[in-house]
C-alpha positions in Angstrom: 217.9 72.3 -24.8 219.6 69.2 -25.3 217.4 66.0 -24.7 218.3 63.7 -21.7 217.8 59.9 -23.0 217.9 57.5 -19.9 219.7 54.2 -20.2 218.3 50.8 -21.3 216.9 49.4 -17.8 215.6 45.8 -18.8 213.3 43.8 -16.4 214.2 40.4 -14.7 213.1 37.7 -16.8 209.7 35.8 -17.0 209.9 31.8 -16.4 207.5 29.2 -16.2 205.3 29.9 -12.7 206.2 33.4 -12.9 203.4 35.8 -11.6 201.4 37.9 -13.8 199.1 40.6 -13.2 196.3 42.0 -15.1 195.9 45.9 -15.0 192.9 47.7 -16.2 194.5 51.2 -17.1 191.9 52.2 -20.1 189.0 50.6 -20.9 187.0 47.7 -19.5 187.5 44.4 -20.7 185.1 41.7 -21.8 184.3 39.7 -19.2 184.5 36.2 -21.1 187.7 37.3 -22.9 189.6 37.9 -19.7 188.4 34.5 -18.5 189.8 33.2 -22.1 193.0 35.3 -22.0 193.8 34.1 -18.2 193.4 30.7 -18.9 195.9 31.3 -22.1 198.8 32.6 -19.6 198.4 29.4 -17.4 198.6 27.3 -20.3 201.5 28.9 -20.9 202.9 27.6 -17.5 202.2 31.4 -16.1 200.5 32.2 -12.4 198.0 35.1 -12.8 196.4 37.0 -10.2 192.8 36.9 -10.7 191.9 39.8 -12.1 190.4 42.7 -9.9 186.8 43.2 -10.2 186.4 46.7 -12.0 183.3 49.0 -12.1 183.2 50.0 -14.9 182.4 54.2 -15.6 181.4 55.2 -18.9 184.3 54.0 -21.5 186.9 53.7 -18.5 187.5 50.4 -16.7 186.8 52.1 -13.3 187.2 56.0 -12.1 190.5 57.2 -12.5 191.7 56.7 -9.0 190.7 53.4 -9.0 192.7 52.6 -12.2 195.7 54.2 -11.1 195.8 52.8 -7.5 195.3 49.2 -9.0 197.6 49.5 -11.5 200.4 51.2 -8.9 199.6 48.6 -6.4 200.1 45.6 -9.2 203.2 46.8 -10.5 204.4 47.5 -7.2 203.5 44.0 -5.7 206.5 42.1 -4.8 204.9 38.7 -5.6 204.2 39.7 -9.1 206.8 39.4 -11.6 205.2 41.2 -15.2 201.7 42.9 -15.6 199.7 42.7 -19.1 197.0 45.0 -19.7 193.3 43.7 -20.1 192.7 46.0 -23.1 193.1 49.0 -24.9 190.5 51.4 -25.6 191.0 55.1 -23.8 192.1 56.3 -20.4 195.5 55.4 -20.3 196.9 58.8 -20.4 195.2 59.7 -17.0 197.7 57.5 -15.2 200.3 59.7 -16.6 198.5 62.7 -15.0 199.3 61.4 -12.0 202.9 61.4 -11.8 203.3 58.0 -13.3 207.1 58.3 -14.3 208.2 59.0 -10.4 205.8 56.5 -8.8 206.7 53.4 -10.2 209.1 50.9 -9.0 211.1 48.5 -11.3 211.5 47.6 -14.0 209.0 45.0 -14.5 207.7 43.6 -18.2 204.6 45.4 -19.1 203.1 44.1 -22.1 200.3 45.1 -24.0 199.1 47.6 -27.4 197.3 50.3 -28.3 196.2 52.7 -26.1 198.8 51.0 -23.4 201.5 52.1 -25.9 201.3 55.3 -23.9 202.7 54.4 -20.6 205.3 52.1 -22.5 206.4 55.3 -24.4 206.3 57.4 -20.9 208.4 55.1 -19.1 211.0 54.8 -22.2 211.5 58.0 -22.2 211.7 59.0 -19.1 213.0 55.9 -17.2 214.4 54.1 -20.0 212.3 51.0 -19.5 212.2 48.0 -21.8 208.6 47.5 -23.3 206.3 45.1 -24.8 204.3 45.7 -27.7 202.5 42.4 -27.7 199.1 40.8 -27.0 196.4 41.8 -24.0 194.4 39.3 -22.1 191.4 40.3 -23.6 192.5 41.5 -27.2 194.9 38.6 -28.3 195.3 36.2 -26.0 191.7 35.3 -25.7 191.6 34.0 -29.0 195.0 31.5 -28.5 198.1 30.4 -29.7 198.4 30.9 -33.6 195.1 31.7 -34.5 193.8 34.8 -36.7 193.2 37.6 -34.0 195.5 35.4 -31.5 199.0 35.8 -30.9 202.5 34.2 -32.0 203.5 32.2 -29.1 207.5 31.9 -30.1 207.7 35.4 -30.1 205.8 36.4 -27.1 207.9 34.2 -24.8 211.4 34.9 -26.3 210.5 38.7 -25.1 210.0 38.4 -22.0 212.1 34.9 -21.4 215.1 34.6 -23.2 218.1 36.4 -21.6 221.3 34.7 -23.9 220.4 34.5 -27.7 219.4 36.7 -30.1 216.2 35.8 -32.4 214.7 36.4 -35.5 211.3 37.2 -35.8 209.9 36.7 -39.1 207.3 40.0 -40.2 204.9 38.6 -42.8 204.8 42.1 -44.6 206.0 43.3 -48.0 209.3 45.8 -48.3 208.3 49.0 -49.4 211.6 50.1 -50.1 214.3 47.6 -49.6 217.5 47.3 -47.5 219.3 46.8 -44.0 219.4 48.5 -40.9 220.4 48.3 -37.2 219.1 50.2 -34.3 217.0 50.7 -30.9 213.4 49.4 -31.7 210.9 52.5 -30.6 207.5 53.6 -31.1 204.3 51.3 -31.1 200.6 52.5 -31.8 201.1 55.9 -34.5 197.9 57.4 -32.6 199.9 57.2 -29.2 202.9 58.3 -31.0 201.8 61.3 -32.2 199.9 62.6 -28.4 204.1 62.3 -27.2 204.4 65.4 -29.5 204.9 68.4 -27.3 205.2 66.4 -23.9 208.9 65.4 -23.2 208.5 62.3 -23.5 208.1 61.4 -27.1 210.3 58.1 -28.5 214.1 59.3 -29.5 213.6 57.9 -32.7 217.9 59.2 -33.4 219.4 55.6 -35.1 216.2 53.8 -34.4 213.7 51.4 -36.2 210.6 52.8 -35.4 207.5 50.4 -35.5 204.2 52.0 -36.2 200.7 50.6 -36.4 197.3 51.6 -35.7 193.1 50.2 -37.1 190.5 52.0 -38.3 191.9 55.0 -39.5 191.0 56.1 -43.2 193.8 56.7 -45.5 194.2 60.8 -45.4 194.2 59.9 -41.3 197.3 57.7 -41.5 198.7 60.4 -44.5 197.8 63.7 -41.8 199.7 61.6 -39.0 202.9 60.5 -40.9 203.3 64.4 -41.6 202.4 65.2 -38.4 205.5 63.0 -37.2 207.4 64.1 -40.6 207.3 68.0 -39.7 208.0 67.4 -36.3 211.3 65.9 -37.2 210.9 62.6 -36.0 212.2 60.8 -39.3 215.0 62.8 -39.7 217.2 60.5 -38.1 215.5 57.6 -38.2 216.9 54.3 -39.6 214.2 52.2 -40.1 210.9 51.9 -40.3 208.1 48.7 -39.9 204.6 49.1 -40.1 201.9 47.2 -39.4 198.9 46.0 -41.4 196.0 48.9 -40.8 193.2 46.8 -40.6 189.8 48.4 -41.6 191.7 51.2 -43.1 190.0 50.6 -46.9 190.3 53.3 -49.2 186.6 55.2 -49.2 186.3 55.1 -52.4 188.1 53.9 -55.8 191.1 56.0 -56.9 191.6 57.0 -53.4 195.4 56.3 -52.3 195.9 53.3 -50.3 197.9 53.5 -46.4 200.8 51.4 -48.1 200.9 53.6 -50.8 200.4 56.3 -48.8 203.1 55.0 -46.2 205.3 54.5 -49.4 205.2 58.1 -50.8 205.6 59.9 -47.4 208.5 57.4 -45.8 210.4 56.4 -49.5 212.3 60.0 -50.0 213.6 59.1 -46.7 215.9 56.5 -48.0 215.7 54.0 -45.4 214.3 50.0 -45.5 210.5 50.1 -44.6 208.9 47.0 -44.2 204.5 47.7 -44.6 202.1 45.0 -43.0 203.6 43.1 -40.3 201.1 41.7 -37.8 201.7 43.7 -35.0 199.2 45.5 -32.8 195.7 45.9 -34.0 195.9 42.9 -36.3 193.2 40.8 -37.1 195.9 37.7 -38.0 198.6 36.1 -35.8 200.2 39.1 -33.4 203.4 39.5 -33.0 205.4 40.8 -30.1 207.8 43.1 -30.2 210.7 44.5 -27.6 211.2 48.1 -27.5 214.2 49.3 -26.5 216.7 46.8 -28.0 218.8 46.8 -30.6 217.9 44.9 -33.2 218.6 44.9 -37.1 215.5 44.7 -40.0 216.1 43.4 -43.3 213.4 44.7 -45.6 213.5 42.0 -48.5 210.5 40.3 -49.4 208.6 39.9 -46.4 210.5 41.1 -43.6 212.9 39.5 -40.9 213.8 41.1 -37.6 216.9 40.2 -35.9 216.7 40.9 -32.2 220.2 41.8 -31.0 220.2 41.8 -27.8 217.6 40.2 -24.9 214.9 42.4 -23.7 215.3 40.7 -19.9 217.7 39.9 -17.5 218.3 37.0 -15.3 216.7 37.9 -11.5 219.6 38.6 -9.6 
């Protein structure tokens, strides 16, 4: 059965005293990182909701109902214009369970990584939202403006604010195999990415540049997923391919292969420009932020450039 893909819907635009919202869809957040990360988003010139006061159960930011009636009730609130996750962590996919997709209202921007990726991916594929793959208040943010385990300010603003130019962001990484190539930017955390298998809702990675990034996985982790995704067809089409760093992903021991060359022996028959070790996602340098959905084009020579085609935002009607 042929695959329905739902039209680009992009989000009204973010400004300066736009409302934000925090959400609290996985895990709980550190208490003195979401002070940090709130105050970061009114430097910014953002209004933010303060944040709703979470019990915490067990590795989730509150029971499941709780998480997905706050997070409903945010996104649905007229007076608030984009929601960022608090964190990452686990417990995400629950909101999913409860018919997600059908519920929600909007677009709106949604930003955040990780284990947030999967409602981004959900409402891509099945709505055709715009998404965000950029800093949370308590894992990015917290830590400011250009700093190591921060985020890049330029980049997170053009996302969500700029509704005329194109940009280029610049990736910091190394080309693993060199060239050009345009396309719809997809995909986001590679541990999120591969839980889509099966479920409908997986990224149409036809003609796209997929980013993928994850932390702490060993190297035959990242090697087992990338065939996992390989088998499954989902770079048989694919045009390009950026990857992030993998922090605390060391080989175990010496003459073990490395992710990037791991990354470079599973992706280079494919043909395509792969750029390896931007700072996207679980990072422990400057994060970047990245629209999904767009088209943009990635030149992989030297260290990488991203040329965002199109805005990820309109102007509010």
């Amino acid at each position: 059965m042929k695959r329905h893909i739902p039209k680009l819907q992009k989000p009204p635009a973010l400004r300066k005293g736009s409302r934000l919202g925090v959400v609290f869809p996985s895990s709980p957040g550190d208490a003195a990182g979401i002070i940090a990360g709130v105050a970061e988003l009114r430097r910014l010139g953002f209004q933010v909701e303060e944040p709703a006061q979470m019990e915490s159960v067990g590795y989730f930011a509150a029971t499941h109902s709780e998480r997905i009636k706050q997070f409903c009730n945010t996104v649905h609130d007229k007076h608030i214009d984009g929601v960022i996750a608090a964190r990452g962590g686990y417990g995400a996919n629950y909101l999913i369970d409860a018919r997600l997709s059908t519920r929600l209202r909007g677009p709106k921007c949604m930003v955040g990584f990780s284990d947030f990726n999967i409602i981004q991916l959900l409402m891509a594929g099945v709505r055709g939202w715009a998404g965000f793959y950029g800093p949370m208040v308590a894992n990015g943010l917290n830590h400011g403006a250009n700093q190591p385990s921060g985020y890049e300010p330029v980049s997170f603003l053009q996302a969500m604010c700029e509704t005329k130019s194109k940009w280029t962001i610049p990736l910091r990484g190394q080309a693993l195999a060199s060239g050009m190539a345009s396309g719809r930017l997809a995909g986001g955390c590679l541990t999120m990415i591969q839980t889509t298998l099966g479920t409908g809702f997986s990224p149409d990675t036809n003609g796209a540049i997929l980013v993928l990034e994850d932390r702490a996985m060993k190297p035959y982790q990242v090697d087992r997923a990338l065939r996992h995704l390989y088998q499954a067809g989902m770079f048989e089409k694919v045009a390009g391919v950026i990857l992030g760093d993998f922090p605390d992903s060391a080989a175990p021991f010496s003459g073990s292969p490395s992710v990037p060359e791991i990354c470079a022996e599973i992706l280079g028959p494919l043909k395509i420009p792969v750029v390896y070790g931007a700072p996207i996602g679980h990072t422990k340098r400057t994060m970047l932020t990245i629209p999904l959905g767009v088209r943009a084009k990635l030149v992989a020579k030297g260290e990488g450039t991203l040329e965002i085609l199109e805005p990820a935002v309109v102007d509010h009607r």
